[in-house]
C-alpha positions as CSV (number, residue, x, y, z in Angstrom):
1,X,-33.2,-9.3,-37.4
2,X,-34.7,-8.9,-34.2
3,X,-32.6,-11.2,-32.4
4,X,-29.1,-9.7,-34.1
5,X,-29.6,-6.3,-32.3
6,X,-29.6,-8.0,-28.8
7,X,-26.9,-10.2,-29.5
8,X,-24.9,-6.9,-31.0
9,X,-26.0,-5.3,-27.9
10,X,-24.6,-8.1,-25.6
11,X,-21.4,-8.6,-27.7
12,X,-20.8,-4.5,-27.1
13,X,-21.2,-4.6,-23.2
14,X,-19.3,-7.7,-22.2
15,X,-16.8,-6.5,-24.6
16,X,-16.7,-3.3,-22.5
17,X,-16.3,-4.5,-19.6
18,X,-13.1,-4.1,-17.5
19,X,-11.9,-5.5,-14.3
20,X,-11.9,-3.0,-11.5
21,X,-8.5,-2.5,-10.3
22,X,-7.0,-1.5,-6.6
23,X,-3.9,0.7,-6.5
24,X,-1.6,2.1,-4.0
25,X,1.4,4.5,-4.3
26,X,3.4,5.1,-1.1
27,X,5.6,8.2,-0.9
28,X,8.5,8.0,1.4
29,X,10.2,11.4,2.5
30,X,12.6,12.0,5.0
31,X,12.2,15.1,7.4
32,X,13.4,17.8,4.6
33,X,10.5,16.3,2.7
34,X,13.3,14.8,-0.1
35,X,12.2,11.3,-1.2
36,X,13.7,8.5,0.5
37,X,14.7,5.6,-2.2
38,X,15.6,1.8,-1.1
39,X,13.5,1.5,1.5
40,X,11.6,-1.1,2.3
41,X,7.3,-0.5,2.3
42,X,5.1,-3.6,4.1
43,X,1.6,-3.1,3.0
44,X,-0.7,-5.3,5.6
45,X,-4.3,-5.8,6.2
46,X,-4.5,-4.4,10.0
47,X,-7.3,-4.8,12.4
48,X,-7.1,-1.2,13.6
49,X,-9.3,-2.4,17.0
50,X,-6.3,-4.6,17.6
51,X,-3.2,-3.8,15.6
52,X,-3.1,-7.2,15.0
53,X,-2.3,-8.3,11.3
54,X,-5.5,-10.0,9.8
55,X,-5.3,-13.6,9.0
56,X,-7.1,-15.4,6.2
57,X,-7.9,-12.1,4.4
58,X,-9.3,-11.6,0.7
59,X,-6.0,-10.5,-0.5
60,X,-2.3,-11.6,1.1
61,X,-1.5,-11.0,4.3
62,X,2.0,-8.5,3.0
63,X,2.8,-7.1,0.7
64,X,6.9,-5.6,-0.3
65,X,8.3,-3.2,-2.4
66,X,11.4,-0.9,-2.3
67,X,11.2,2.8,-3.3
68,X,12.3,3.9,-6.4
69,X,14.7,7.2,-6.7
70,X,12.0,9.1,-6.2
71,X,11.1,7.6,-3.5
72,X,8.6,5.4,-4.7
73,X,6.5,2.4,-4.2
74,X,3.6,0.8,-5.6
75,X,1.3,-2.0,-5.2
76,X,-1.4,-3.5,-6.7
77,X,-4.5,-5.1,-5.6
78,X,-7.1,-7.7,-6.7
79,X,-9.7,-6.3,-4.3
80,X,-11.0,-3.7,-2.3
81,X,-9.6,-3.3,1.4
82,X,-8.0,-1.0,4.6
83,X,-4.2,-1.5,4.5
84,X,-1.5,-0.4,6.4
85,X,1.9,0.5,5.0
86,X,4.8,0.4,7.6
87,X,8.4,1.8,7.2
88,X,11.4,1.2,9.2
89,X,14.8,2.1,7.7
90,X,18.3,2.2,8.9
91,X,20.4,5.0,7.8
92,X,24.4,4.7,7.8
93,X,24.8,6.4,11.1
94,X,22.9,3.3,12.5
95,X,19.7,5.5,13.3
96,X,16.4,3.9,13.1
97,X,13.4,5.8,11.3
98,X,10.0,4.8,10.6
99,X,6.5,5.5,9.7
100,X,3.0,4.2,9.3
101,X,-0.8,4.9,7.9
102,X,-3.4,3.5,6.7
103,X,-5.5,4.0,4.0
104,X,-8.8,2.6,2.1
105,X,-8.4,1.1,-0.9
106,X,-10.8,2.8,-3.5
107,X,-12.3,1.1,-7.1
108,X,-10.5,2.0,-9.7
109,X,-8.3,4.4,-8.1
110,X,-4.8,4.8,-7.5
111,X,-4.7,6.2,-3.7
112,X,-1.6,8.2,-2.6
113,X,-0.2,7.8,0.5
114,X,2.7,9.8,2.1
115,X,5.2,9.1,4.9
116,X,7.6,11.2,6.5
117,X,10.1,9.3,8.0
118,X,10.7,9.8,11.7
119,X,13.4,9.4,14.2
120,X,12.6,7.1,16.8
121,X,13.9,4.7,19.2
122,X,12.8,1.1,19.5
123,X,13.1,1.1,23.4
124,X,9.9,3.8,23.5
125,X,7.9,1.5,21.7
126,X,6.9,4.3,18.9
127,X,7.9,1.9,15.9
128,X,8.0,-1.7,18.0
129,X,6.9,-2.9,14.6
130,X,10.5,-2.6,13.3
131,X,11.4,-5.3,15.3
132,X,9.3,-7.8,13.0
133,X,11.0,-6.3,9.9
């Protein structure tokens, strides 16, 4: 008898136990604030000292999705981490819009992240990114 109750007892926690879990849903918008669909959302792990993509992370380098009609994206994660989410998108008047930010990945969270898409041309250097896409 006395060795059933902690056996029970370890049965119950492992049984309990879950797997933390990393989420991320990016929001595109465009400048009305109406979501954005098929648009195309990098996620990268970014050394903000450097801008430089990190190499040999935890988790892959990029990640891709395209928005959903609502203007939609998300990602999951195995582990914790500081991403970046870049946007560049191309509308049918040949104009060039993109955003970025960054947010931390939290345990067991799904974090939000919203982007309004912005004008911009390549030759200012305010989305030289775009040029990678």
């Amino acid at each position: 008898m006395n060795k059933i109750i902690p056996i029970l007892s370890l049965l119950f926690f492992i049984q309990c136990y879950q797997d933390p879990f990393f989420e991320l849903t990016v929001k595109i918008k465009d400048q009305n604030s109406n979501p954005v669909s098929d648009v195309l959302v990098k996620i990268e792990i970014i050394d903000l000292n450097n801008g430089s993509v990190v190499e040999e992370s935890i988790i892959e380098e990029y990640f891709e999705e395209t928005t959903n009609s609502s203007g939609e994206a998300s990602f999951s994660f195995d582990n914790k981490a500081l991403v970046t989410a870049r946007v560049c998108y191309q509308n049918t008047s040949s104009l060039l819009y993109c955003a970025q930010g960054h947010v931390y990945l939290e345990e067991n969270k799904t974090q939000q992240l919203e982007l309004m898409l912005q004008s911009s041309a390549v030759e200012h250097d305010e989305c030289s990114y775009c040029v990678e896409f």
